[in-house]
C-alpha positions as CSV (number, residue, x, y, z in Angstrom):
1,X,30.7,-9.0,8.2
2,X,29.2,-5.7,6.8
3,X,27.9,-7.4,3.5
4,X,26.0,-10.4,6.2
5,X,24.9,-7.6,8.4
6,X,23.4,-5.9,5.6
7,X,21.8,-9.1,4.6
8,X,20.3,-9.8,7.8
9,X,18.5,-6.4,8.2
10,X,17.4,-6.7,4.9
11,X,15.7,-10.2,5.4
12,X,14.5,-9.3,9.5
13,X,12.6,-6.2,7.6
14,X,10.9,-8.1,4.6
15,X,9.6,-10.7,7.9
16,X,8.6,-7.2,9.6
17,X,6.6,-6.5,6.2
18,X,4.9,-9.5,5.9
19,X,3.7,-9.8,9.5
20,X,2.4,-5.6,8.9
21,X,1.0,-6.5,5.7
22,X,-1.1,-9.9,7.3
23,X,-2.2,-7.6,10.7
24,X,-3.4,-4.8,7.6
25,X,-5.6,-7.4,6.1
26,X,-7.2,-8.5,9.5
27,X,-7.3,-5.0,10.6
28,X,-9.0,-3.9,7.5
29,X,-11.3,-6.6,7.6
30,X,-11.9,-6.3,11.4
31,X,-11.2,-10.6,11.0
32,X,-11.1,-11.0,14.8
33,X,-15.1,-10.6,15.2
34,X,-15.9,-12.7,12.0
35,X,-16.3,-16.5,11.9
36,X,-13.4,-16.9,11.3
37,X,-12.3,-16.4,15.1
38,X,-14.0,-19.3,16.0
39,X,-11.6,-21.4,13.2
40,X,-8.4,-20.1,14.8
41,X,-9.0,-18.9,18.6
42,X,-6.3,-16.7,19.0
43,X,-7.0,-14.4,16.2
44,X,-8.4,-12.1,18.9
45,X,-5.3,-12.1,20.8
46,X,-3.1,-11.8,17.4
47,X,-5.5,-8.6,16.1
48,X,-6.9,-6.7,19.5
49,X,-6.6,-4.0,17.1
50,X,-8.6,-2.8,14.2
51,X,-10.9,-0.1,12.0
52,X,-14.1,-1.1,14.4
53,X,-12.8,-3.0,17.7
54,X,-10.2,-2.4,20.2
55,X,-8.3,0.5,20.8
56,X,-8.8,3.7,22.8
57,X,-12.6,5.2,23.0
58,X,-13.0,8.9,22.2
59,X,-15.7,11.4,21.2
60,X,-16.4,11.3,17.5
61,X,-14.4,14.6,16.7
62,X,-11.6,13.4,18.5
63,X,-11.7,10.2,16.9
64,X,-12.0,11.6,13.2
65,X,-8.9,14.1,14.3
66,X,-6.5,11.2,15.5
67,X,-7.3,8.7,12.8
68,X,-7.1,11.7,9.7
69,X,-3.4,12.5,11.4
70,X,-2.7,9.0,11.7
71,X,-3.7,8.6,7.8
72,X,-1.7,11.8,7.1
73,X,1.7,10.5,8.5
74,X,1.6,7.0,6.5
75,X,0.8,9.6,3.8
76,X,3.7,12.1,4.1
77,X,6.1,9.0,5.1
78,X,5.3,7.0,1.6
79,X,5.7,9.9,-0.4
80,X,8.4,12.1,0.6
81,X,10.9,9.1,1.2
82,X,9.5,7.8,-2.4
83,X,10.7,10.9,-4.3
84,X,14.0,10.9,-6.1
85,X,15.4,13.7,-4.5
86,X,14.8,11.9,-1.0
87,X,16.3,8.6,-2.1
88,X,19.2,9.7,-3.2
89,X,20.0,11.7,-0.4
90,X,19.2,8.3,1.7
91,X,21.9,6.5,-0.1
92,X,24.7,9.2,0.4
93,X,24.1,8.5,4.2
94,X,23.4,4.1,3.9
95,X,24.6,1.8,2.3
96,X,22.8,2.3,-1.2
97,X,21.4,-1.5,-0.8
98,X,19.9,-1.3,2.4
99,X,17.9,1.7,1.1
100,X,14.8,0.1,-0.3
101,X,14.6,-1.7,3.4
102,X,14.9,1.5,5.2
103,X,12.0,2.4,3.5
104,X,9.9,-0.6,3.7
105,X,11.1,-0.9,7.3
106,X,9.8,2.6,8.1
107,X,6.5,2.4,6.4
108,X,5.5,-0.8,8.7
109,X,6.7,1.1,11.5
110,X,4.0,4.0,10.8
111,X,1.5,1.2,9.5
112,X,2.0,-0.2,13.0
113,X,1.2,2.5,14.8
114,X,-1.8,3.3,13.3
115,X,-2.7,0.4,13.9
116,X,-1.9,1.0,17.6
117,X,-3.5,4.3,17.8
118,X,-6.6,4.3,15.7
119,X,-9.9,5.4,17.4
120,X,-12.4,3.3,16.2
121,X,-16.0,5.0,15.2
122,X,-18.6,2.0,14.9
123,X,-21.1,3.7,13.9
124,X,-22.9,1.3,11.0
125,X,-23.0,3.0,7.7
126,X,-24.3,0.1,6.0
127,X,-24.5,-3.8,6.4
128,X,-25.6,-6.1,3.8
129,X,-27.9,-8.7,5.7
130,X,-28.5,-11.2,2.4
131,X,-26.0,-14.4,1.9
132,X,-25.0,-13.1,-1.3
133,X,-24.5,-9.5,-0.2
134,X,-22.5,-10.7,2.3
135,X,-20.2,-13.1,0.0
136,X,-19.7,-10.2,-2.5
137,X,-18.3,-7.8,0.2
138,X,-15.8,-10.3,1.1
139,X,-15.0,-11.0,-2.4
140,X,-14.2,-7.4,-3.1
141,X,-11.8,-7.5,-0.2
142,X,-10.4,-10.5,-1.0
143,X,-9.9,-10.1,-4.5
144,X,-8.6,-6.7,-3.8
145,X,-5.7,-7.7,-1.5
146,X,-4.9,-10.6,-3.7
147,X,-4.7,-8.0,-6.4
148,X,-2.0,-6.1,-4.4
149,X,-0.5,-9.4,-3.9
150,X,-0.4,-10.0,-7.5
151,X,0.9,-7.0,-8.6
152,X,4.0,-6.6,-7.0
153,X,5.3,-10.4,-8.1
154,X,4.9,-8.8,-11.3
155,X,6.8,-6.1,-11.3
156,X,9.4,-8.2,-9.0
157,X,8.0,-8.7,-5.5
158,X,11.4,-8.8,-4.1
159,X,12.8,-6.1,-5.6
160,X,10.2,-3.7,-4.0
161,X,10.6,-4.9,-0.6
162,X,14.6,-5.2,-1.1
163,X,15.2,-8.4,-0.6
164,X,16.7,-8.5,-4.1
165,X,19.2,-5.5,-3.1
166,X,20.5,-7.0,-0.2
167,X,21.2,-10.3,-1.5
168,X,23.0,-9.3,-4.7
169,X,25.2,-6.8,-2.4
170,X,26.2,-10.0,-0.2
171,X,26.8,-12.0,-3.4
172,X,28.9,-9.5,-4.5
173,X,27.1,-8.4,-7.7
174,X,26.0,-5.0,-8.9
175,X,22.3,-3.8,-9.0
176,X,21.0,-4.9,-12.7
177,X,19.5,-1.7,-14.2
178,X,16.5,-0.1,-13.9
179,X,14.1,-1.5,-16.9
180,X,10.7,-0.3,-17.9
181,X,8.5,-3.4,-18.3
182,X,4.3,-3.6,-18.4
183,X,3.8,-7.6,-17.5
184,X,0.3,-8.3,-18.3
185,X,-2.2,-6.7,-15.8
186,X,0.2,-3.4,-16.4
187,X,-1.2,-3.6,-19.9
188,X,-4.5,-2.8,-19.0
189,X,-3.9,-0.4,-16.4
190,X,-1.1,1.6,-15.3
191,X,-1.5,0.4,-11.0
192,X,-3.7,-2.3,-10.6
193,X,-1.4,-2.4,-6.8
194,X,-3.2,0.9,-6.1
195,X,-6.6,-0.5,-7.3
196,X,-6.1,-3.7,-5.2
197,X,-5.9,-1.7,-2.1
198,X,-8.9,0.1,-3.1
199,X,-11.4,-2.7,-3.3
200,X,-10.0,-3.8,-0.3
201,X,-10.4,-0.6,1.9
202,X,-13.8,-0.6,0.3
203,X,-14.9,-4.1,0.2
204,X,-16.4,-6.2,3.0
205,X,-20.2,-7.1,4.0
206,X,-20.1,-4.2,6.1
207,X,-19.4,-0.3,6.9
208,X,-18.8,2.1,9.6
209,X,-18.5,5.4,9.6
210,X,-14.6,5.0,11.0
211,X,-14.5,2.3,7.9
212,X,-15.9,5.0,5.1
213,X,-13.3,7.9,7.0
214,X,-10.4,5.1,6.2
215,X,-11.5,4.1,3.0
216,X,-11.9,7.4,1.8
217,X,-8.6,9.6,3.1
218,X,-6.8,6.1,1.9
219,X,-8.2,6.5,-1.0
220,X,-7.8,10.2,-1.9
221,X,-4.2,9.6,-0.3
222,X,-3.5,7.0,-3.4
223,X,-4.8,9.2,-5.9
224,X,-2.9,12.4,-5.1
225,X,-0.1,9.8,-4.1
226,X,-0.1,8.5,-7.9
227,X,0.2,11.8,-9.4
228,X,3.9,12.2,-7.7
229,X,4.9,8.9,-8.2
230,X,4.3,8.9,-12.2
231,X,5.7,12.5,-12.6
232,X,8.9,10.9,-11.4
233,X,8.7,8.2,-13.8
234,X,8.0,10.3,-16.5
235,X,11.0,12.7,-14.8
236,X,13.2,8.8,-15.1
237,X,11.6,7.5,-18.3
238,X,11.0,10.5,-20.8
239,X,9.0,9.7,-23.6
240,X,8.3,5.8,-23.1
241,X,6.4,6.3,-19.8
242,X,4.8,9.7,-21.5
243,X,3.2,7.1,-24.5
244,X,2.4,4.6,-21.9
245,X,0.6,6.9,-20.1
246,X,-1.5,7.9,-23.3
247,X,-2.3,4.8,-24.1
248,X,-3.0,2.7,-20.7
249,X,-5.4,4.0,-18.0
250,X,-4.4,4.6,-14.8
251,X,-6.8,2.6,-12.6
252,X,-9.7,1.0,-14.4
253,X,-9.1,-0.5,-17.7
254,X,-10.9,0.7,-20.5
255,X,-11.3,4.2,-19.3
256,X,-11.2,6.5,-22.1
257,X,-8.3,7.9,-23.0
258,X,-9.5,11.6,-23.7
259,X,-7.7,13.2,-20.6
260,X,-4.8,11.2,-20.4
261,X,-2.5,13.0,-23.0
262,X,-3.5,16.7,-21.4
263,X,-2.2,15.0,-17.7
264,X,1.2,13.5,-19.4
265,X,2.4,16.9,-21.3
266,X,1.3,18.8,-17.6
267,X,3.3,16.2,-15.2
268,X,6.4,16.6,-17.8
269,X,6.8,20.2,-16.6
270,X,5.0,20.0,-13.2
């Protein structure tokens, strides 16, 4: 009964996941006042909240307040329940293969109520007004989403979301061990994930200023974000995360490498 229970909550929070992860891309996107309304009519009803429409009017300093908090809990709930010392702790006190979902679980609770609680600020920053402007901006976002999508079936989508846990706990077989693998795009840079999410926070044919405050604490957020997370892996890999740091870029591929071995040697005894 405890190995089905376990199961269950592990497949009701991937569903929870993927409904957060589709509201993100409409929310992003603001996909309730696009065309795209008028192909499925209840879009407005399924997204009356996103970065420029619905949700709670305030004053502009008010607004840029809530929405930086807001930003700063899905900050501090990513990273301190992604380090080690966190995670192991968690699995002293749950069963160690429903960890992963508590995680994921959590994180789409804090995505959703930012969602919830975001103060839009409409203000246009820029627009493009030409066809092909307009098709490039959605490309970017597109393309950038698609990228995140991407990425995590390569490094094993259901493993990340714990699916994979769950299920081998209910089939009675241990948790294979960790391995260090770079499946193609993670030979040319070290989190094409985090640069999907990027294009997509900035793409789009259009920008407000509460769009450019999102897309730039979001992005900040990953960058500081990806300094912890690889100064674990080096912490959990030793030297063969150390090379591939030294010899892959961390975002855009092709970046030279002149930096990169100065950053490994300082997040080894960080």
């Amino acid at each position: 009964m405890k190995r089905f229970a376990i199961l269950l909550f592990g497949v009701a929070t991937y569903a929870v996941f993927f409904a957060t992860f589709l509201y993100l891309i409409a929310f992003v996107g603001n996909l309730q006042a696009t065309p795209l309304a008028g192909m499925l009519p209840m879009l407005p009803q399924w997204v009356p909240h996103s970065i420029d429409h619905g949700g709670v009017s305030s004053p502009m300093g008010v607004a840029i307040a809530i929405d930086l908090l807001l930003i700063l809990a899905f900050g501090l709930q990513h990273s301190v329940m992604a380090r080690m010392g966190f995670k192991a702790w968690l699995k002293r006190h749950l069963p160690e293969s429903a960890e992963r979902s508590v995680y994921v679980l959590l994180a789409s609770f804090v995505l959703m109520f930012m969602f919830w609680q975001w103060r839009p600020i409409p203000m246009p920053i820029w627009s493009a007004s030409s066809t092909p402007g307009i098709a490039i901006g959605w490309f970017v976002f597109a393309a950038g989403f698609g990228l995140v999508l991407l990425s995590t079936f390569l490094i094993d989508h259901f493993d990340l979301f714990g699916l994979k846990q769950v299920w081998r706990q209910f089939i009675g077989r241990d948790a294979a061990p960790a391995r260090f693998v770079t499946p193609w795009l993670y030979r040319l840079m070290r989190h094409p994930l985090y640069l999907g999410f990027i294009l997509a926070f900035w793409g789009g044919p259009a920008m407000s200023a509460g769009h450019l405050l999102f897309a730039t604490a979001m992005t900040l957020y990953i960058l500081v974000a990806i300094q912890f997370e690889e100064r674990d892996l080096v912490h959990q890999l030793g030297d063969s995360y150390d090379a591939y740091r030294r010899r892959v870029p961390m975002l855009v591929p092709g970046l030279p490498r002149a930096t990169e071995s100065a950053t490994a040697s300082q997040a080894r005894t960080g």
